[in-house]
C-alpha positions as CSV (number, residue, x, y, z in Angstrom):
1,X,80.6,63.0,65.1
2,X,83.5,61.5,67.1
3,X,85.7,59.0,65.3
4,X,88.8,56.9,65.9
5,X,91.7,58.4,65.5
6,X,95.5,56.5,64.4
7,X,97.7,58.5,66.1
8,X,98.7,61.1,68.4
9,X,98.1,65.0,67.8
10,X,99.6,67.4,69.8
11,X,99.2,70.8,69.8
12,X,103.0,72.3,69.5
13,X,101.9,76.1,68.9
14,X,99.9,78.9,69.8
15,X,99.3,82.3,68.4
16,X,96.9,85.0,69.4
17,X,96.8,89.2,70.1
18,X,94.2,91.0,71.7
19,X,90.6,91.1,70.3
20,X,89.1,95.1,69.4
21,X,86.7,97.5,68.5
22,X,85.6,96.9,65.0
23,X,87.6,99.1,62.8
24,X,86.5,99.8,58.7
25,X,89.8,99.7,57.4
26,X,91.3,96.1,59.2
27,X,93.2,94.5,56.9
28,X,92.8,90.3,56.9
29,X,96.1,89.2,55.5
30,X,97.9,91.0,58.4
31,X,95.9,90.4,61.1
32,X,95.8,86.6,60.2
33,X,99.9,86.7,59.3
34,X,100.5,88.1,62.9
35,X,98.5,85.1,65.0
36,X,100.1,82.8,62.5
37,X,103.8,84.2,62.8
38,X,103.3,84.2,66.6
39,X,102.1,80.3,66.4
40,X,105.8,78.9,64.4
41,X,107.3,81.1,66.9
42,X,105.6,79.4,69.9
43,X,106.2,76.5,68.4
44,X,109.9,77.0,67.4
45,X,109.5,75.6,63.8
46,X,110.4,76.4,60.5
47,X,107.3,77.4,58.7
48,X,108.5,76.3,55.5
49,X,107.8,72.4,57.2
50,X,103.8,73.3,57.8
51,X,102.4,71.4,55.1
52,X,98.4,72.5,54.8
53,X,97.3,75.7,56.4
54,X,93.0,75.2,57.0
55,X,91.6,79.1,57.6
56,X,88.3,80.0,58.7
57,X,86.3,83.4,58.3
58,X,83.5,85.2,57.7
59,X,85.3,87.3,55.0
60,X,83.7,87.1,51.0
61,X,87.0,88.3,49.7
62,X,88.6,85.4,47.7
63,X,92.2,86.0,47.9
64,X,92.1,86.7,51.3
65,X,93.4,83.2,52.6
66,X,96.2,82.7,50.3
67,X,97.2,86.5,51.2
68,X,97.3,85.2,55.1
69,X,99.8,83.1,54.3
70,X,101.8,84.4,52.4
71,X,101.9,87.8,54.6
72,X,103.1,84.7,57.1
73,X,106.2,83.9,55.0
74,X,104.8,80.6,54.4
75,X,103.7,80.9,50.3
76,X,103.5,77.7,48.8
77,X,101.6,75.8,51.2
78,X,97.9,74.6,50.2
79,X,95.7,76.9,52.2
80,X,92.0,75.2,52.7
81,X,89.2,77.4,53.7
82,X,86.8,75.4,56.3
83,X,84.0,77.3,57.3
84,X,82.8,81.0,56.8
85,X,80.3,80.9,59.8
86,X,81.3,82.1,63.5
87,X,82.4,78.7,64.8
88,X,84.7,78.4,62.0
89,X,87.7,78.6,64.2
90,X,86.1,75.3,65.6
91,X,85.1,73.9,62.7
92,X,89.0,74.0,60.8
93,X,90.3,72.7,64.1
94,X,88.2,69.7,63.8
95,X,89.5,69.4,60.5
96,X,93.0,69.7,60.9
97,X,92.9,67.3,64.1
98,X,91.0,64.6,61.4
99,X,93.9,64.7,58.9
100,X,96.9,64.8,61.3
101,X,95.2,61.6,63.1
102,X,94.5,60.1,59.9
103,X,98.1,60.5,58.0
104,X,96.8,62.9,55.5
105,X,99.1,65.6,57.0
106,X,102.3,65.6,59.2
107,X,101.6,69.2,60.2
108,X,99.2,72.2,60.1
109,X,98.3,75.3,60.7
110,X,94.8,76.7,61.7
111,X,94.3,80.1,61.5
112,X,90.8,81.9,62.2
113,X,90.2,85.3,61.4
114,X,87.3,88.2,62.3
115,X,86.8,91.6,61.1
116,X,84.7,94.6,61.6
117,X,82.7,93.7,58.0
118,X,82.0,90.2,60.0
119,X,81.1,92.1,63.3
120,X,78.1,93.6,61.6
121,X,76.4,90.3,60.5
122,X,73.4,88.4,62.0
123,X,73.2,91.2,64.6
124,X,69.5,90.6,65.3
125,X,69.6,87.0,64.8
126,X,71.9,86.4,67.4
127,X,70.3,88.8,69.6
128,X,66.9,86.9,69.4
129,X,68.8,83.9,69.7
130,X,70.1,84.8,73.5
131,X,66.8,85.7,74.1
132,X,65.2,82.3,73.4
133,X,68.0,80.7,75.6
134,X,67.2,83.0,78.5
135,X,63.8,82.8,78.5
136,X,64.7,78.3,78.4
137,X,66.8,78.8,81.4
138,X,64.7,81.1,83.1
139,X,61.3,79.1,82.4
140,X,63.3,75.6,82.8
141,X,64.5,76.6,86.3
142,X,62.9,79.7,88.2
143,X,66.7,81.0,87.8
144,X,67.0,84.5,89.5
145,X,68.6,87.8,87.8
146,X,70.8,87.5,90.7
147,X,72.3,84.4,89.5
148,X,73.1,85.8,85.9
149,X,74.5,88.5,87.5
150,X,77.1,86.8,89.4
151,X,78.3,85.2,86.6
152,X,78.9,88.6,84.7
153,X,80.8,89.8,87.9
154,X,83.2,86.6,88.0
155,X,83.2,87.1,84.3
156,X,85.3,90.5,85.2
157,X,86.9,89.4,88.8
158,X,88.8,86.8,85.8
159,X,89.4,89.1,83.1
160,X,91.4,91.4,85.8
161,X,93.9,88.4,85.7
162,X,94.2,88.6,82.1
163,X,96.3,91.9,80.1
164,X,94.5,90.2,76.8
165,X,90.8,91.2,78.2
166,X,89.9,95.0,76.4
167,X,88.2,96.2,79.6
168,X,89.8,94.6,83.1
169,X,87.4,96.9,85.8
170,X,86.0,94.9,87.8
171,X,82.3,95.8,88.9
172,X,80.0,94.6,91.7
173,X,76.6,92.4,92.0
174,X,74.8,95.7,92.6
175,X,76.0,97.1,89.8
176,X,75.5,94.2,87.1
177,X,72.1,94.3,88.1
178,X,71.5,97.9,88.6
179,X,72.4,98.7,85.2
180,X,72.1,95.1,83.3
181,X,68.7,93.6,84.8
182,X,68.1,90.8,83.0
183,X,64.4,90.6,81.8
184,X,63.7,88.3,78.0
185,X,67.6,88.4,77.0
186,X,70.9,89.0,78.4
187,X,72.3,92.7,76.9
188,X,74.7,94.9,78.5
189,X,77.5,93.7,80.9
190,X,76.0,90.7,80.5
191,X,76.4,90.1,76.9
192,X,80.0,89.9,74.5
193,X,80.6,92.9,72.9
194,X,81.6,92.2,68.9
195,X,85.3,92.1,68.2
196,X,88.0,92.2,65.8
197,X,91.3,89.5,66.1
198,X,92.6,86.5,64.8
199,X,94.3,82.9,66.5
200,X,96.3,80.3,64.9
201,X,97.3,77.1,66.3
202,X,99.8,74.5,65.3
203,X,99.3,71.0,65.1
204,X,101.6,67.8,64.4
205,X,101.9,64.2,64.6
206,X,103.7,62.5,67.3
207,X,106.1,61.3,65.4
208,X,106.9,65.0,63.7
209,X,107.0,66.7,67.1
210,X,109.8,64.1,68.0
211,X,111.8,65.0,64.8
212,X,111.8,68.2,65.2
213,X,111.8,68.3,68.9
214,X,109.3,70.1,69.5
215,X,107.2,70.8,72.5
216,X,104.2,67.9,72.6
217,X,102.7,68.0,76.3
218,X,99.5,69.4,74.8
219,X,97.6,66.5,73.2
220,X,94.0,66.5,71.7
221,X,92.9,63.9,73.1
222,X,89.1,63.8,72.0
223,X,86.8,65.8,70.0
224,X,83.1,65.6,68.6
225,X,81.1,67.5,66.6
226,X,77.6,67.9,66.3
227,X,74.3,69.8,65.1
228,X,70.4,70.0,65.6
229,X,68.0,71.5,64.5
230,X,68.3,75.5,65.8
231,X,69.2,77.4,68.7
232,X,67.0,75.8,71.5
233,X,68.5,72.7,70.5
234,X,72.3,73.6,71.1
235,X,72.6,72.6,74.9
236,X,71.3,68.9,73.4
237,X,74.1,68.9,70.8
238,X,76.8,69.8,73.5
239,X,75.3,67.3,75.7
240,X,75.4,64.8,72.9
241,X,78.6,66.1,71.5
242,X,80.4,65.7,75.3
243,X,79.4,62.5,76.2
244,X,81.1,61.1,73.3
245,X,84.3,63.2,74.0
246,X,84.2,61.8,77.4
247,X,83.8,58.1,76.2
248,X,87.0,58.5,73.6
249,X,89.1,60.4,75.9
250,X,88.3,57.5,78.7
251,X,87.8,60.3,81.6
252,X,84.8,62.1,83.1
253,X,83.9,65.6,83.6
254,X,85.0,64.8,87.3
255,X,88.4,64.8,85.8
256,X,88.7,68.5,84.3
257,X,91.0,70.7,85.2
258,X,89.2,73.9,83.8
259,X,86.8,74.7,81.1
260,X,86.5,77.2,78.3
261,X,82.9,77.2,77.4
262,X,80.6,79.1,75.2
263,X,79.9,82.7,76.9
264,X,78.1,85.2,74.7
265,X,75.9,85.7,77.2
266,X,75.6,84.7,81.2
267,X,72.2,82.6,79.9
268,X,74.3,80.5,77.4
269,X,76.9,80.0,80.0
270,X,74.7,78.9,82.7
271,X,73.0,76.3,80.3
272,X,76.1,75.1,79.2
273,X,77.5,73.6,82.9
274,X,74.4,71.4,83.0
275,X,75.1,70.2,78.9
276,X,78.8,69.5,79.6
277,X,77.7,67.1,82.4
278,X,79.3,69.0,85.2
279,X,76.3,69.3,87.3
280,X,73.8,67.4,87.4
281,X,70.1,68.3,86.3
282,X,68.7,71.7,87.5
283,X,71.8,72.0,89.7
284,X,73.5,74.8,87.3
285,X,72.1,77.6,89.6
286,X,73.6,76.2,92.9
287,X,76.7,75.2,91.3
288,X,77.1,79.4,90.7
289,X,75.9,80.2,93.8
290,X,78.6,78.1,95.3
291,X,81.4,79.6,93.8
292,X,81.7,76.0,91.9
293,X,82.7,77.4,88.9
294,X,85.9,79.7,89.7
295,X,89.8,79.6,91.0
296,X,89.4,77.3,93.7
297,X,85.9,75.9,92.8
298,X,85.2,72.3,91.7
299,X,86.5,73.3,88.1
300,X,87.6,76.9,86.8
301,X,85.0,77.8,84.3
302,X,86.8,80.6,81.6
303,X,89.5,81.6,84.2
304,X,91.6,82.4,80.9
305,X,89.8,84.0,78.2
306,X,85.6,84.2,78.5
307,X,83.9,86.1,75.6
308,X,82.1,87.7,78.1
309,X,85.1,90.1,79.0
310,X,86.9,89.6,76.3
311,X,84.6,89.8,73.7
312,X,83.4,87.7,70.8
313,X,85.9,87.3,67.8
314,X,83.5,85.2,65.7
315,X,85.6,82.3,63.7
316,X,88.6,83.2,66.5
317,X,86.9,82.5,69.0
318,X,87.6,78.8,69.3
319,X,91.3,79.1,68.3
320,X,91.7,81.6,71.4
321,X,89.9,79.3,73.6
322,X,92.6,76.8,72.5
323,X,95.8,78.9,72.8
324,X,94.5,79.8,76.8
325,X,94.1,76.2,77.3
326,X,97.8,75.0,76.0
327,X,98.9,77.9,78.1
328,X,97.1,76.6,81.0
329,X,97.7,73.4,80.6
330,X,102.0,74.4,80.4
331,X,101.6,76.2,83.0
332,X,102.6,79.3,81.1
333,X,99.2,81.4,81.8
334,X,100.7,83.2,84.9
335,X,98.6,85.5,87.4
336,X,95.8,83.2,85.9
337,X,97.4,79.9,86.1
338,X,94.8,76.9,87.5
339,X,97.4,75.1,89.8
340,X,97.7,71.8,88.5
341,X,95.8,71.5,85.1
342,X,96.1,68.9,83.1
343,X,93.0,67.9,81.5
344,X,90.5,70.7,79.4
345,X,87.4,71.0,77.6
346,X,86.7,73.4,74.9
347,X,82.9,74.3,74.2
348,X,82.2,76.0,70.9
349,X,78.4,76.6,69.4
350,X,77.0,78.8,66.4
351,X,73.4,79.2,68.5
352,X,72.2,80.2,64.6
353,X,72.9,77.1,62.9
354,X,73.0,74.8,65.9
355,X,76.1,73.3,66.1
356,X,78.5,72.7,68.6
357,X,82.1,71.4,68.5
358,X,83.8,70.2,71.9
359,X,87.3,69.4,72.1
360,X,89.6,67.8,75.0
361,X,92.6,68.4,75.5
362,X,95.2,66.6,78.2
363,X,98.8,67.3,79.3
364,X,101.5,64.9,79.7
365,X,102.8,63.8,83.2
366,X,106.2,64.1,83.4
């Protein structure tokens, strides 16, 4: 749950390549060492000053974290493993964020990893999973195949913008649904397609970001966890989960900027606007409709990233989501920039276990 936090946490550096085809032979260690190397680089810091390192995967191996880091030229450092499920990413973020707030840690690094021995697991779970949720949003609210289709095509329109996505064609509503209709689950073009990559973030107090001069206009500002019961219970847990974010952060969802929300499938991501609070009840399907939910819309819904085109990394999942938003939120992300961001929200659920962890971040007014 959302707690109090002491102090200020910025997030100073970001570190991410592109998510791909699971391969056999992936090796962990460098995979993980490149987002992290890319992260002290953002960040312009010595890695030698990172003082705990908190790594999330599903991989069993047991020297795999402590081989990360040390592939990362940063040996030496205590390297905690979080989480082995696919929010894990989200999980050692929340973490980290408690014990730089808290004065257990000056500075850290997350790093969340995903290989193709991960890609093969819980297959069939997730896939009955998605079609539980579509069958909720469908029986909750008439919602058309149409309307699940048109957020697979803006899924694509976005990933055009971004030289990250694996696969930037751009298709058309007839050919989402001529291909893709959606009957009891989401599959296709309208699902995430498994993937391989890695993220790493850097966090840091206030005060170590201003003795090292280091970039601190990212801030996370709020963040909550929770879990119920299973799957059909996830959109409750992110509505639970946002409303406190909201009340520690001191802002509405009226307030966002953009949103990175939980995408591995159009059914999922349909559920989620309503959950997050920005529209109201049984409103999700006009707020698609109406273009609500893209550049120029009332807020830009996974204009960066979206696993739908990008693909779903598993435990780097929520540590991409975060590296797009502190891009965004610079004004660094380019031919994808939202004009004027400066407040985010990060959305990440594990539909199998059924958590979800949201996250706020702001940017500083200069």
């Amino acid at each position: 749950a959302a707690m109090a936090m002491n102090r200020g946490v910025h997030v100073v550096g970001v570190g991410r390549g592109p998510f791909t085809a699971p391969q056999p032979d992936t090796n962990a260690a460098v995979l993980g060492a490149q987002a992290a190397r890319a992260a002290i680089a953002d960040a312009a810091l010595d890695g030698n000053l990172v003082q705990h390192a908190f790594l999330a995967s599903t991989i069993q191996e047991p020297n795999w974290a402590s081989s990360a880091v040390c592939a990362a030229e940063m040996a030496g450092i205590p390297a905690f493993r979080v989480s082995t499920d696919d929010l894990g990413g989200a999980h050692a973020l929340h973490r980290a964020r408690e014990a730089v707030a808290n004065f257990s840690v000056e500075c850290a690094l997350i790093l969340g990893i995903h290989t193709g021995a991960a890609c093969s697991k819980n297959g069939e779970a997730r896939d009955e999973a998605r079609c539980r949720i579509a069958r909720t949003s469908t029986s909750l609210y008439g919602t058309r195949p149409e309307t699940f289709a048109r957020m697979a095509v803006k899924a694509r329109r976005h990933a055009a913008r971004n030289p990250l996505a694996t696969d930037r064609r751009a298709l058309g509503l007839s050919e989402i649904l001529d291909s893709d209709a959606l009957s009891d689950s989401p599959r296709g073009l309208q699902c995430s397609a498994p993937r391989v990559g890695a993220a790493a973030v850097i966090l840091c107090s206030t005060d170590f970001a201003r003795r090292h001069r280091l970039d601190k206009r990212v801030s996370v500002d709020a963040q909550a966890i929770e879990r119920m019961a299973g799957s059909l219970d996830v959109p409750r847990a992110s509505e639970i989960a946002a409303r406190k974010v909201y009340a520690e952060a001191g802002i509405g969802p009226e307030h966002l900027d953009l949103v990175e929300l939980h995408d591995d499938d159009t059914a999922s991501e349909l559920l989620a606007y309503e959950s997050l609070h920005l529209v109201s009840k049984g409103g999700a399907e006009r707020f698609v409709l109406g273009g609500g939910n893209t550049y120029g819309g009332l807020v830009g819904i996974n204009p960066p990233v979206g696993w739908l085109r990008l693909g779903n990394a598993g435990a780097a999942n929520a540590l991409a989501q975060c590296a797009e938003l502190v891009w965004q939120l610079r004004g660094a992300a380019r031919c994808r920039q939202v004009e004027g961001a400066r407040a985010a929200l990060q959305h990440a659920v594990d539909h199998e276990t059924g958590t979800c962890v949201v996250t706020l971040y702001r940017a500083e007014v200069r």
